[in-house]
N, CA, C and O atoms as a DFTB+ gen file, in Angstrom:
524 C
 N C O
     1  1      65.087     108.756     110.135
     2  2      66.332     108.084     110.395
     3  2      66.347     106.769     109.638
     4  3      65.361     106.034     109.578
     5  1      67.579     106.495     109.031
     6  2      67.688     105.290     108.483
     7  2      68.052     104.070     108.983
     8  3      69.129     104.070     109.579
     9  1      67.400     102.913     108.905
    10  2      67.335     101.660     109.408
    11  2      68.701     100.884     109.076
    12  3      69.412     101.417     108.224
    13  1      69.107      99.793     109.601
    14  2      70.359      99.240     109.193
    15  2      69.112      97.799     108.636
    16  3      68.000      97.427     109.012
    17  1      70.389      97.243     107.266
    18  2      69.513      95.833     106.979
    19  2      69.896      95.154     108.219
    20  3      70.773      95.273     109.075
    21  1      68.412      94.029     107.864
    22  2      68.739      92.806     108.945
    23  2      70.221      92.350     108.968
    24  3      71.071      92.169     108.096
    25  1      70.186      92.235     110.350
    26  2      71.720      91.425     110.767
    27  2      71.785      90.240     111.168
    28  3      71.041      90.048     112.130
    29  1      72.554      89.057     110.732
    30  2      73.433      87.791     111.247
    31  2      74.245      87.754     111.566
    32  3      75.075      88.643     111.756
    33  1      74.279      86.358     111.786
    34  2      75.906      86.075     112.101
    35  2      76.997      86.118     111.057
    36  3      77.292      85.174     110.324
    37  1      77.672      87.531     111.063
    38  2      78.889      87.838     109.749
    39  2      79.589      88.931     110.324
    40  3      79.196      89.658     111.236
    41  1      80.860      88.988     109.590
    42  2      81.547      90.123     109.954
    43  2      81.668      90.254     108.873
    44  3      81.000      89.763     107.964
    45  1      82.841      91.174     108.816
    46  2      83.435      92.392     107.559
    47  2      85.036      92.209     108.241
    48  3      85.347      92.020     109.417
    49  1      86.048      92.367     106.819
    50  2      87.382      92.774     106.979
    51  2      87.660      93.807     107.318
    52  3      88.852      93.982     107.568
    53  1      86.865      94.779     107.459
    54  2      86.363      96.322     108.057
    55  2      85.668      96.284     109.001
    56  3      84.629      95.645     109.168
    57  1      86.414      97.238     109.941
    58  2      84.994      97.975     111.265
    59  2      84.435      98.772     110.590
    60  3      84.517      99.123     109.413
    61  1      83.633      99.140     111.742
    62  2      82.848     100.472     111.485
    63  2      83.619     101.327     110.895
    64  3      83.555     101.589     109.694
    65  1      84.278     101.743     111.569
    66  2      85.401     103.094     111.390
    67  2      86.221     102.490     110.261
    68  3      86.921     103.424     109.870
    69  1      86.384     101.855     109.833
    70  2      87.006     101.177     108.433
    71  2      85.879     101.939     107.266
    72  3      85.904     102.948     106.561
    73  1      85.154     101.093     107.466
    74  2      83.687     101.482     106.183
    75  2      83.890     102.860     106.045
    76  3      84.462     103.455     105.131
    77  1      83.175     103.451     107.404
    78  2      82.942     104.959     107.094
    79  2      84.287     105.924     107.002
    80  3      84.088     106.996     106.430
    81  1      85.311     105.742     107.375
    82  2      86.697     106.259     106.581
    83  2      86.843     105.834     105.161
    84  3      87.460     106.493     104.324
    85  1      86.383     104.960     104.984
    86  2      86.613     104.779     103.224
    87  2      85.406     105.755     102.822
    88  3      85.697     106.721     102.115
    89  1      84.122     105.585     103.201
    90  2      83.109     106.294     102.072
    91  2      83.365     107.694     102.486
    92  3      83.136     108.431     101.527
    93  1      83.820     108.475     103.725
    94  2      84.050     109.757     103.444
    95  2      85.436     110.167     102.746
    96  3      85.812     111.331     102.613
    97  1      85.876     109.451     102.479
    98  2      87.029     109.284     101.646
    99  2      86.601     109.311     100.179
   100  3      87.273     110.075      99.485
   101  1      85.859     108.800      99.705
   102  2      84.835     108.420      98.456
   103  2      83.923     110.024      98.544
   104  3      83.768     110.541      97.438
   105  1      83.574     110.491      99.260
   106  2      82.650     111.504      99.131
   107  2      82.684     112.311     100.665
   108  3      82.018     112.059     101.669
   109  1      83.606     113.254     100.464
   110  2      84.087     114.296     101.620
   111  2      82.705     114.927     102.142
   112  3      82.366     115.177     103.299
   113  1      81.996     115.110     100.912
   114  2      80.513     116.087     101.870
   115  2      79.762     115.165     101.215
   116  3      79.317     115.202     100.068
   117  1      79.650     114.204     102.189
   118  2      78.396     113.257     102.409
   119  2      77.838     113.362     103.553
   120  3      78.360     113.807     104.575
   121  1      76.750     112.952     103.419
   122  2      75.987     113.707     105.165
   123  2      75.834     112.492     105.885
   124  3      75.944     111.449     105.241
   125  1      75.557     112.424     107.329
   126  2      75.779     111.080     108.431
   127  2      74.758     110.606     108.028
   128  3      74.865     109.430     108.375
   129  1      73.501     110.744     107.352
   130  2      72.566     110.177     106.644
   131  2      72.310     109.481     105.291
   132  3      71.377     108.745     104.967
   133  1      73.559     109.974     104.465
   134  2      74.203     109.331     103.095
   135  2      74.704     108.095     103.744
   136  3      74.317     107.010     103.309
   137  1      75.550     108.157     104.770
   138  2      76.914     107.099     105.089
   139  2      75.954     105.900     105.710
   140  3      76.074     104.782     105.207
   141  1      75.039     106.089     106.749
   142  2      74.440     105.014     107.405
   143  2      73.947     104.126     106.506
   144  3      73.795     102.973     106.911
   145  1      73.654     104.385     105.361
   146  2      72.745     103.241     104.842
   147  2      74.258     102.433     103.928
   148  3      74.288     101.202     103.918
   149  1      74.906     102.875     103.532
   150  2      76.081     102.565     102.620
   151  2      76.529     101.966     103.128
   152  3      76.866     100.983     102.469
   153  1      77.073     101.909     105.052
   154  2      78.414     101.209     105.832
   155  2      76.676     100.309     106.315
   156  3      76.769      99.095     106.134
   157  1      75.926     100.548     106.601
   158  2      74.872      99.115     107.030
   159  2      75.172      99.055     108.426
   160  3      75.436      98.050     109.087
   161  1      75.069     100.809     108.974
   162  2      75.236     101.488     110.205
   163  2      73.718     102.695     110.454
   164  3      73.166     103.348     109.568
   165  1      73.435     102.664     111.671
   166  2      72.414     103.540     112.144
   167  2      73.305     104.953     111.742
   168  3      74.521     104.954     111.555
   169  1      72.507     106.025     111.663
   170  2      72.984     107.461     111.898
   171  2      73.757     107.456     112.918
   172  3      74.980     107.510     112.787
   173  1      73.073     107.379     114.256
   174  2      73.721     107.745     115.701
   175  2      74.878     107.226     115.591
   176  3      75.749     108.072     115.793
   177  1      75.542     105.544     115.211
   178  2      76.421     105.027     115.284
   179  2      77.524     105.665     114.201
   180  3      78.738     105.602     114.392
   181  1      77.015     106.181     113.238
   182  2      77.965     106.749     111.942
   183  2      78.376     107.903     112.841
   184  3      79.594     108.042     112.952
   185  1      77.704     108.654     113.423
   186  2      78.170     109.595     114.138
   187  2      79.064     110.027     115.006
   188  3      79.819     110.996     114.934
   189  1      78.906     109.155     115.915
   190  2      79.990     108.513     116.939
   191  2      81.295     107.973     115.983
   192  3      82.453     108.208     116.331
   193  1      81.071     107.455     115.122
   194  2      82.279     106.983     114.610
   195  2      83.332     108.304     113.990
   196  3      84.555     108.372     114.112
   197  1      82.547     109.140     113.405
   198  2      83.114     110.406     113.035
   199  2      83.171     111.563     114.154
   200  3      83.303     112.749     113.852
   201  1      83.093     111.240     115.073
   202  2      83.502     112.054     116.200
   203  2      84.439     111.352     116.679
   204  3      85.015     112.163     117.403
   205  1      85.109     110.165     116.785
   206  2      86.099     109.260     117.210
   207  2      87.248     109.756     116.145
   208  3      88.316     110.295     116.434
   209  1      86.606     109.339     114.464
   210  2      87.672     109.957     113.967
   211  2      88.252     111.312     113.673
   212  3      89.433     111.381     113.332
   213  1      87.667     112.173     113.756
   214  2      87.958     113.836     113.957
   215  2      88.871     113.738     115.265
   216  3      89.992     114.247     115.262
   217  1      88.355     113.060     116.401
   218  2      89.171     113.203     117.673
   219  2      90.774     112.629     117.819
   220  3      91.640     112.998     118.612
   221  1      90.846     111.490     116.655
   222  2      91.969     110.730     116.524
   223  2      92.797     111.175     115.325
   224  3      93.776     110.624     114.822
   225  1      92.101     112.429     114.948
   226  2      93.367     112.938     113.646
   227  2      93.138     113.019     112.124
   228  3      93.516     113.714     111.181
   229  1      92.031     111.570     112.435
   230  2      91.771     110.832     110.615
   231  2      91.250     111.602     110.250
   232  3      91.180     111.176     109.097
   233  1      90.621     112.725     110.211
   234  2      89.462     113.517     109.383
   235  2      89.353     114.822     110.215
   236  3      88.910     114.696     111.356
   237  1      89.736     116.177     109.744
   238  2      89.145     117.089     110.011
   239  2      87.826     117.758     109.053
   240  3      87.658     117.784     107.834
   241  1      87.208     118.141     109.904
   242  2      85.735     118.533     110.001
   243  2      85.696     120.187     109.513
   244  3      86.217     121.055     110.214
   245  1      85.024     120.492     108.251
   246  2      84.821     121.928     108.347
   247  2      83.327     122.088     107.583
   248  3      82.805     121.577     106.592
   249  1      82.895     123.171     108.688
   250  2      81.863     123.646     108.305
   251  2      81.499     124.358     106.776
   252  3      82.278     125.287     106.558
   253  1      80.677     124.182     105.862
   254  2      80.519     124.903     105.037
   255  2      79.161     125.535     105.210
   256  3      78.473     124.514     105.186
   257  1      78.213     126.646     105.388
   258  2      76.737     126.977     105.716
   259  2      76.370     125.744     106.831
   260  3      76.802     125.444     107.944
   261  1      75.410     125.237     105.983
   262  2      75.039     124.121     107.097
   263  2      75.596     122.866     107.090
   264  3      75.132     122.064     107.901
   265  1      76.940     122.324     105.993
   266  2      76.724     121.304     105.681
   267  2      78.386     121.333     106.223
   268  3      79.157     122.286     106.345
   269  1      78.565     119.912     106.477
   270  2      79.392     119.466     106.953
   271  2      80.663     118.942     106.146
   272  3      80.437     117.735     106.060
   273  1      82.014     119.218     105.437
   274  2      82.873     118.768     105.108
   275  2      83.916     117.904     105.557
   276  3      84.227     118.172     106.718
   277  1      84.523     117.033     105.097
   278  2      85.366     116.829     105.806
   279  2      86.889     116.508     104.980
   280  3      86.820     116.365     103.759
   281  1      88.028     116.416     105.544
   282  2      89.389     115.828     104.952
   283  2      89.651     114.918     105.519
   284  3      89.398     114.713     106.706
   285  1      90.322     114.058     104.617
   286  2      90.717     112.881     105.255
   287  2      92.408     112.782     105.622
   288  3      92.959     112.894     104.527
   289  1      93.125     112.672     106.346
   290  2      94.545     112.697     106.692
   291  2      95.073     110.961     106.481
   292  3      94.957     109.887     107.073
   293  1      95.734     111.540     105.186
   294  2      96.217     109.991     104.658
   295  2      96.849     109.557     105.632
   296  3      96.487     108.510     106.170
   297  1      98.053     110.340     106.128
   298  2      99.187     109.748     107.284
   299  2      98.924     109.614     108.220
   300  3      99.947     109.141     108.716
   301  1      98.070     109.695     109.118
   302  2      97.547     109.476     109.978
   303  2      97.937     107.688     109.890
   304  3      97.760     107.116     108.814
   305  1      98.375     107.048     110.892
   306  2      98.430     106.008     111.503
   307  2      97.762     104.928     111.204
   308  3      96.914     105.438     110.472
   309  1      97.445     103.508     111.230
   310  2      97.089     102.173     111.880
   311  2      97.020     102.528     113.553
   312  3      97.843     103.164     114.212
   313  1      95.637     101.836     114.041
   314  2      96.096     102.150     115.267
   315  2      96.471     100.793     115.819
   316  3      96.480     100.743     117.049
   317  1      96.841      99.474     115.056
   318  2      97.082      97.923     116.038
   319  2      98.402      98.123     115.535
   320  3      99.010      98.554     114.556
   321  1      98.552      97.642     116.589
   322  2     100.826      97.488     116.241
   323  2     100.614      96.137     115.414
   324  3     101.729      95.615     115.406
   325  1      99.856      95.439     114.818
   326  2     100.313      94.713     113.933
   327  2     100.753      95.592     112.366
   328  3     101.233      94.893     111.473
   329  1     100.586      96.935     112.135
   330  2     100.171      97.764     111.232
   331  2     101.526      99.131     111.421
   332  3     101.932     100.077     110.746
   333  1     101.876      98.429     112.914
   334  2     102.561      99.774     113.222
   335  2     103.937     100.317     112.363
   336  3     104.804      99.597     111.869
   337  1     103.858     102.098     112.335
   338  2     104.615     102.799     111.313
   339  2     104.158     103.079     109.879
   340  3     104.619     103.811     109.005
   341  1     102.862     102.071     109.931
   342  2     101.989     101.970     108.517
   343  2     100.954     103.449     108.404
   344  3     100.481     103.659     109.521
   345  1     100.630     104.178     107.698
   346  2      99.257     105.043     107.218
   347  2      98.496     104.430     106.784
   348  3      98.573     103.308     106.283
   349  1      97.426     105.286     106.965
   350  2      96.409     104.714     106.014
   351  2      95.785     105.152     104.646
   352  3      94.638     104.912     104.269
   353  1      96.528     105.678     104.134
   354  2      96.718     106.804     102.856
   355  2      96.400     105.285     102.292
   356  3      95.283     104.778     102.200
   357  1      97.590     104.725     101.960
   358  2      97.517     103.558     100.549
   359  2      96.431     103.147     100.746
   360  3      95.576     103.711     100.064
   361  1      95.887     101.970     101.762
   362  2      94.788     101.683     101.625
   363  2      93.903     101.739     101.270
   364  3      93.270     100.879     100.658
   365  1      93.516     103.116     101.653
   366  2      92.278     104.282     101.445
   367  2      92.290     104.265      99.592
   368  3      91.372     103.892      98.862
   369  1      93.843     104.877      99.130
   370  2      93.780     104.784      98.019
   371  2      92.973     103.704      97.149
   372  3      91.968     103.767      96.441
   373  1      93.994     102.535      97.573
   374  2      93.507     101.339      96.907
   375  2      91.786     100.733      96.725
   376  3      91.166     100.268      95.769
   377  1      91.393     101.049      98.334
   378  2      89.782     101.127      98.282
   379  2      88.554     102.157      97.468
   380  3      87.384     102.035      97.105
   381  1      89.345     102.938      97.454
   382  2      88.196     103.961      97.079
   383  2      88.932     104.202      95.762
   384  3      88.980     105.402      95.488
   385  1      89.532     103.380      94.846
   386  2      90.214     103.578      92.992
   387  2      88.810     102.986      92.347
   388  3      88.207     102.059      92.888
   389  1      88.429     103.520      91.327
   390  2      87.778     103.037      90.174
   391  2      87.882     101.494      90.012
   392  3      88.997     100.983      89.911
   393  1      86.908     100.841      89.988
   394  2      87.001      99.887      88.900
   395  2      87.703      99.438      88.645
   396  3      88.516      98.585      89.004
   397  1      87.312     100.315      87.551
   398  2      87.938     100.095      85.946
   399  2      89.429     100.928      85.649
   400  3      89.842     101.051      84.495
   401  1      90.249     101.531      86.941
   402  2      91.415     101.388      87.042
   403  2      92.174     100.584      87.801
   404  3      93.388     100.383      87.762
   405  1      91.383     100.167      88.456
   406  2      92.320      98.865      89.417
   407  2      92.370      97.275      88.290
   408  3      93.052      96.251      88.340
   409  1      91.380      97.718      87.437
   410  2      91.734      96.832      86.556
   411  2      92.591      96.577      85.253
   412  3      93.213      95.600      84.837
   413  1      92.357      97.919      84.758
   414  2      93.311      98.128      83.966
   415  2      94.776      98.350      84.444
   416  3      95.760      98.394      83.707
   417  1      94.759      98.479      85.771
   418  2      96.555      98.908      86.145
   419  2      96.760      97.465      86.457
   420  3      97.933      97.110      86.339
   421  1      95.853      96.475      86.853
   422  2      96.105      94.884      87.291
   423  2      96.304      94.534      85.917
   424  3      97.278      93.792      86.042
   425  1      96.056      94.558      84.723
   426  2      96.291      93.934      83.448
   427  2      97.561      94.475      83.115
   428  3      98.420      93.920      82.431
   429  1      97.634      95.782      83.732
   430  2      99.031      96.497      83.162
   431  2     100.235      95.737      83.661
   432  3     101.308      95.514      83.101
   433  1      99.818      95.418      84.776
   434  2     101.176      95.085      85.608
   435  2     101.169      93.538      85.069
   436  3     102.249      92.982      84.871
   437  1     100.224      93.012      84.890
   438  2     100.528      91.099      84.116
   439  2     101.053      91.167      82.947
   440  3     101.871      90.292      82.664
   441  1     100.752      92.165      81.988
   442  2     101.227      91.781      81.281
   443  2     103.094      92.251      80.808
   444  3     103.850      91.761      79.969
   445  1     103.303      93.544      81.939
   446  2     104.451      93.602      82.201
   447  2     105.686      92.801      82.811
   448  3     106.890      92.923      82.584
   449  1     104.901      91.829      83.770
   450  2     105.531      91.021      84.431
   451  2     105.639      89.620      83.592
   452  3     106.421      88.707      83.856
   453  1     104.443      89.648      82.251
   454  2     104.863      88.551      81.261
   455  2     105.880      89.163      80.407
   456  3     106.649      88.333      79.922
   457  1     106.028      89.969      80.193
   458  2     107.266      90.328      79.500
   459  2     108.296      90.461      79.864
   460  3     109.125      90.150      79.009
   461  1     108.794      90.869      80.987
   462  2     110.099      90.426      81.684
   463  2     110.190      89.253      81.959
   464  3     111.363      88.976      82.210
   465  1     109.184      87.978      82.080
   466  2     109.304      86.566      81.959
   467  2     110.324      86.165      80.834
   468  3     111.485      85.761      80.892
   469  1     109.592      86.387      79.935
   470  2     110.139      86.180      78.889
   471  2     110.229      87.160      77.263
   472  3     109.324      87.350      76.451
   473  1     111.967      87.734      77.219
   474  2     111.590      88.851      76.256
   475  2     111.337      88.183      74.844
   476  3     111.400      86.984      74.572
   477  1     111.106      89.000      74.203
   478  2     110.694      88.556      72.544
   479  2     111.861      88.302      71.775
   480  3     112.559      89.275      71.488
   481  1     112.177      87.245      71.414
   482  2     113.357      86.562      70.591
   483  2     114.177      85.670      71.497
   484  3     115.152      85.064      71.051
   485  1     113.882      85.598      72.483
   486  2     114.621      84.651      73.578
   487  2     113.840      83.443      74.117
   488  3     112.706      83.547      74.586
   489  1     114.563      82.215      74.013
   490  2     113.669      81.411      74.097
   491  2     113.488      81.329      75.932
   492  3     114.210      81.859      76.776
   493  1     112.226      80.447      76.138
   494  2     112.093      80.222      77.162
   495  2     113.045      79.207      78.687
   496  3     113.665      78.148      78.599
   497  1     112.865      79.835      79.578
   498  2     113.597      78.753      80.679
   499  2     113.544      77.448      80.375
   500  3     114.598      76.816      80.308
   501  1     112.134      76.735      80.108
   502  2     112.232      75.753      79.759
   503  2     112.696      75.530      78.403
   504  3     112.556      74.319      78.571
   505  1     112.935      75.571      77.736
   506  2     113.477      75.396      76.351
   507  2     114.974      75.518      76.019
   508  3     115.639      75.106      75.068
   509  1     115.395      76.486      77.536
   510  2     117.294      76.455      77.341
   511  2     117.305      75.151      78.962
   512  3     118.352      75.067      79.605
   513  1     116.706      74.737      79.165
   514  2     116.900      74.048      80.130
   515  2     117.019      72.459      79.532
   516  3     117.849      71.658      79.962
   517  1     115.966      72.132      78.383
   518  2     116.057      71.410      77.574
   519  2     117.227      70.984      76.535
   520  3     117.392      69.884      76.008
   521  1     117.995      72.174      76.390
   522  2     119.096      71.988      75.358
   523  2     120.465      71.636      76.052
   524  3     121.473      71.450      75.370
């Protein structure tokens, strides 16, 4: 069984059930022994957490031989009414994207949004503000 690192005084913008919905999200047949060391959770506790979420909708569970699959159900809910009417599809998305596409679509979108600033042959706000 795998150990969790030493713990302090810290949290995470994520629970439990945050972490381990993203990494089985990241890797559908990962085993409760992959996930514990990744979320910086015991087995037993990864476990429980994926029996909470199978029970609440987020993830159905299918057997393959011995090994365990799972899906993740984007629409499935927020469960704090600060969130409420929200899924958790985008999120999920946004967490578990590449890199090196969250970066390249973040450069995409600056430099799109510099170009509707200001188009090419038109002078600037400040410069017709000046005249």
């Amino acid at each position: 069984m795998s150990e969790p690192r030493e713990r302090g005084p810290r949290w995470t913008l994520l629970s439990g059930h945050g972490h381990v919905l993203v990494e089985i999200t990241r890797n559908p047949g990962a085993r409760i022994r992959d996930i514990a060391p990744v979320v910086d959770l015991t087995e037993r506790t990864v476990q429980a957490i994926v029996s909470d979420l199978v029970a609440a909708g987020y993830l159905t569970r299918t057997r393959v031989g011995r090994r365990n699959y799972y899906t993740v159900n984007p629409d499935s809910p927020f469960r704090h009414t600060a969130q409420d009417g929200r899924s958790v599809g985008p999120l999920l998305q946004l967490l578990t994207a590449t890199s090196a596409a969250v970066d390249g679509s973040s450069r995409a979108q600056a430099a799109d949004s510099d170009a509707a600033a200001v188009e090419p042959g038109s002078s600037s706000a400040d410069d017709q503000a000046m005249r």
